[in-house]
C-alpha positions in Angstrom: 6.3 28.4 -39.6 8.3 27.4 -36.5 6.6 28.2 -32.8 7.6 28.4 -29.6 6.8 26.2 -26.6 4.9 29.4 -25.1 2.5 29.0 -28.7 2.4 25.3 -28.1 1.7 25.6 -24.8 -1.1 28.2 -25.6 -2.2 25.9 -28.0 -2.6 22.6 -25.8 -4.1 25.2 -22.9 -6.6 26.0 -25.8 -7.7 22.4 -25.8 -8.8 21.7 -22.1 -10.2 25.2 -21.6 -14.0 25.2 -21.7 -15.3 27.6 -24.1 -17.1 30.2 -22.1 -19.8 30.5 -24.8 -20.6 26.2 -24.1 -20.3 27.0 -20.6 -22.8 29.4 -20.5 -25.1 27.4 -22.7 -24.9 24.9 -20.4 -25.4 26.8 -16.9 -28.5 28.2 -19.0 -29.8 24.5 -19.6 -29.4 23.1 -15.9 -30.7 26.4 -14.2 -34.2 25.7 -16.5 -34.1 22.1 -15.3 -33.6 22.9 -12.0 -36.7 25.2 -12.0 -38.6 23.0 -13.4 -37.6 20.1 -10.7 -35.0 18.2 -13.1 -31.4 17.0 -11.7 -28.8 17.4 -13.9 -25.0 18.0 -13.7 -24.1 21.4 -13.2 -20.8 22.8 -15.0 -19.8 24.9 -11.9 -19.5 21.3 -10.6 -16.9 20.2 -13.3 -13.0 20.0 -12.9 -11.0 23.1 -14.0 -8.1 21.4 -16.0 -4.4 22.4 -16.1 -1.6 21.4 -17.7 1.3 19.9 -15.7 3.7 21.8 -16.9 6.9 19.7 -14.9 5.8 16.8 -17.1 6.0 18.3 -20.1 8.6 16.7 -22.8 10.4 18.6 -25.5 11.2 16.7 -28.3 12.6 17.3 -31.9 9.0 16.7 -33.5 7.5 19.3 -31.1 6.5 19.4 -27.5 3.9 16.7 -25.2 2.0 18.4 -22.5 0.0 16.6 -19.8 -2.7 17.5 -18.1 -5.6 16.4 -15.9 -7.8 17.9 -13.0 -6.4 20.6 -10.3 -4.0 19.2 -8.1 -4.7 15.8 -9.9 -0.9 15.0 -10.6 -1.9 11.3 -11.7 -1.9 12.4 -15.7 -4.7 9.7 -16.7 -5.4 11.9 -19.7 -4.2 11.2 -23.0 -1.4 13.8 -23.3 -1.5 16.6 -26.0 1.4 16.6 -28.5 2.0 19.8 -30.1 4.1 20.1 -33.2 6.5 22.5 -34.2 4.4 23.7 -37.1 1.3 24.2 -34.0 -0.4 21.0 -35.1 -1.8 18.7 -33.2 -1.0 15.2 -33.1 -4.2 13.1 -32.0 -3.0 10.7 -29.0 -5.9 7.8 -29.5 -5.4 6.9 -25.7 -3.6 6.6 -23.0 -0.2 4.6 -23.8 3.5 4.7 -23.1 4.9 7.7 -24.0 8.2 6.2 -25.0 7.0 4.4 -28.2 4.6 7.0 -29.6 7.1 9.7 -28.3 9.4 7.7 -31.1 7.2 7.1 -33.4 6.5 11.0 -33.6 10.0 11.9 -34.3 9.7 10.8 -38.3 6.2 12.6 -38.4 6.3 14.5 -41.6 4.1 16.9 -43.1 0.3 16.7 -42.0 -2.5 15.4 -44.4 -4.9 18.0 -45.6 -7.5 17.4 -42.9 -5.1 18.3 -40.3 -4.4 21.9 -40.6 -3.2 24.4 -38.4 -4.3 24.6 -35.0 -5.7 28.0 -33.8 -4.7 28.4 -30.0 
C-alpha cells in the first residue's frame, strides 16, 4: 500500500514525539526525587523536536525528513527516511545524504523484522 507524504510525514512526526504516557512517568519520577532532595533532569526541561519540513527530500524510494530541536535549523540528527510502503529505513548516523539517499533508491522489500510502521 502506497502513502502519501502527509502519512510519512505523520509517521516520522511519530518518531520524535515523546509519548505522553513516558512523559508522565517521568515528571512523576523527578517530582519524588525532588521531594526527597535528589537532582535530576526534569522533562519539562527537554527540547520539543520538529521536523524541518523545507529540508525535506522526496525521492522515488520514499521521502527523508529532518529534524532537530526548535528553532535548531543545524539538522545534527540522523534524518528519518520514510518509505513509500510507511517503513522506516534506520539511518545508523549522521552521513551525507547523497550516498545513502542513492543507495536507498534499489531498496526492495523489507525483511520480516521490519514491518509496517504505525504513525
Amino acid at each position: 500500500m502506497t502513502i502519501t507524504r502527509d502519512e510519512a510525514r505523520a509517521i516520522a512526526l511519530g518518531r520524535i514525539t515523546p509519548d505522553p504516557v513516558r512523559q508522565a512517568k517521568r515528571q512523576a519520577a523527578h517530582d519524588t526525587l525532588a521531594r526527597y532532595g535528589i537532582a535530576s533532569s526534569s522533562p519539562a526541561n527537554e527540547p520539543v523536536y520538529e521536523l524541518h519540513d523545507e529540508h525535506t527530500l522526496e525521492r522515488p524510494f520514499g521521502w527523508v525528513f529532518f529534524w532537530g530541536a526548535r528553532g535548531d535549523t543545524t539538522g545534527g540528527h540522523r534524518p528519518i527516511v520514510v518509505d513509500r510502503d510507511g517503513r522506516i529505513a534506520a539511518v545508523e548516523s549522521p552521513c551525507p545524504l547523497e550516498p545513502y539517499a542513492r543507495a536507498l533508491e534499489n531498496w526492495g522489500p523489507a525483511p520480516s523484522h521490519h514491518g509496517r510502521a504505525q504513525p
